[in-house]
C-alpha positions as CSV (number, residue, x, y, z in Angstrom):
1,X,-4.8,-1.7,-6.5
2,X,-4.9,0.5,-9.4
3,X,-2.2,1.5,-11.6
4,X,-1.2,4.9,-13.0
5,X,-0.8,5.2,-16.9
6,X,2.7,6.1,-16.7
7,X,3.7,2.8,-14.7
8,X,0.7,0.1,-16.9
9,X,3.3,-1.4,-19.4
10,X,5.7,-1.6,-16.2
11,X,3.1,-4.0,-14.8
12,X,2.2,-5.2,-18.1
13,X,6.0,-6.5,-19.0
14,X,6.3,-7.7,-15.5
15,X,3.2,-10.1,-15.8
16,X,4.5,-11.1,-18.9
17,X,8.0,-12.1,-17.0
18,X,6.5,-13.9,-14.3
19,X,3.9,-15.8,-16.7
20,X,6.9,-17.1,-18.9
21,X,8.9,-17.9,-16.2
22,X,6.7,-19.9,-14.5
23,X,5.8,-21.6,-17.3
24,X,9.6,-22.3,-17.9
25,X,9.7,-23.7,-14.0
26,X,6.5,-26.4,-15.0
27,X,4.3,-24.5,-12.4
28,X,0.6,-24.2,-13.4
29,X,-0.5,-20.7,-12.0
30,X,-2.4,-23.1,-8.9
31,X,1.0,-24.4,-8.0
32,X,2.6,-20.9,-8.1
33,X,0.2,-19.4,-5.9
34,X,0.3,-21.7,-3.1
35,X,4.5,-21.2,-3.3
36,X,3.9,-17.8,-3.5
37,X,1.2,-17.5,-0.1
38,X,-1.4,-15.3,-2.4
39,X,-4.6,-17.6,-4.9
40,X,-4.6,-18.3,-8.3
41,X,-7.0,-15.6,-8.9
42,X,-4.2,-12.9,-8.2
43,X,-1.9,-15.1,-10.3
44,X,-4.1,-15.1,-12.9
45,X,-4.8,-10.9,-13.2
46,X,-1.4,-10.6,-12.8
47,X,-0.3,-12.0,-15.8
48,X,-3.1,-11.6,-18.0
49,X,-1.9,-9.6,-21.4
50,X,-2.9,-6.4,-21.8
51,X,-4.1,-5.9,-18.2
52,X,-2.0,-3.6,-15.7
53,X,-2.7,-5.3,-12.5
54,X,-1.3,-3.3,-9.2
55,X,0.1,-5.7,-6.4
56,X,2.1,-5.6,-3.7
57,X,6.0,-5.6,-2.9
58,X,5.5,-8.6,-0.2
59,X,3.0,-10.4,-3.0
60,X,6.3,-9.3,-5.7
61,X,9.0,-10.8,-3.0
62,X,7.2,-14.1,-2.8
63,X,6.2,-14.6,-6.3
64,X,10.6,-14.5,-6.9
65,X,11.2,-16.6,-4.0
66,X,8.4,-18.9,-5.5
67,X,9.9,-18.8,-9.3
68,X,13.5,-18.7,-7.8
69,X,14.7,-15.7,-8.8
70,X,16.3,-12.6,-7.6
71,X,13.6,-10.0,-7.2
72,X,16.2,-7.3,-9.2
73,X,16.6,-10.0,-12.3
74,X,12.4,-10.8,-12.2
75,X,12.2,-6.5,-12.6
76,X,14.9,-6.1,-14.9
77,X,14.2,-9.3,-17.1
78,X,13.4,-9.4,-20.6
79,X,14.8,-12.5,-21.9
80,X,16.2,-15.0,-19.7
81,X,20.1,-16.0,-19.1
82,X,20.6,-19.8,-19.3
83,X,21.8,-19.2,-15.4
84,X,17.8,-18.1,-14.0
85,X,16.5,-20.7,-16.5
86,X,18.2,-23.4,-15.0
87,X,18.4,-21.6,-11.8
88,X,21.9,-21.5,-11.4
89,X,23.3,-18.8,-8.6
């Protein structure tokens, strides 16, 4: 899925969100994946600096439900509140 230029540091931030927050959960980007129904080789593009990867809403919706987090706060999140670090609702 290819990403236009005006959306690339969209994609970019949100790999960069999902990569620190899984890494805040203990998940290794296998482990991730299988919670999130998609391979580590998606996982792995996703959050790789520097490169806009383009996926899917459904593949967005698991990855939160995976890192347990409220798809809004995984879009709008830049540094994490104590409450979605220690998954707190």
């Amino acid at each position: 899925m290819s990403v236009s230029f005006k959306n690339r540091d969209r994609f970019i931030q949100l790999g960069i969100v999902i990569s620190s927050l899984r890494k805040i959960r203990g998940f290794s980007q296998e482990q991730l994946a299988e919670r999130a129904h998609t391979s580590r080789t998606l996982i792995s593009s996703i959050e790789a600096p520097g490169i806009a990867k383009g996926f899917s809403l459904e593949i967005f919706f698991n990855i939160a439900d995976a890192l347990e987090i409220d798809p809004a706060d995984l879009l709008s999140a830049s540094v994490f509140s104590d409450e979605i670090i220690n998954n707190k609702k």
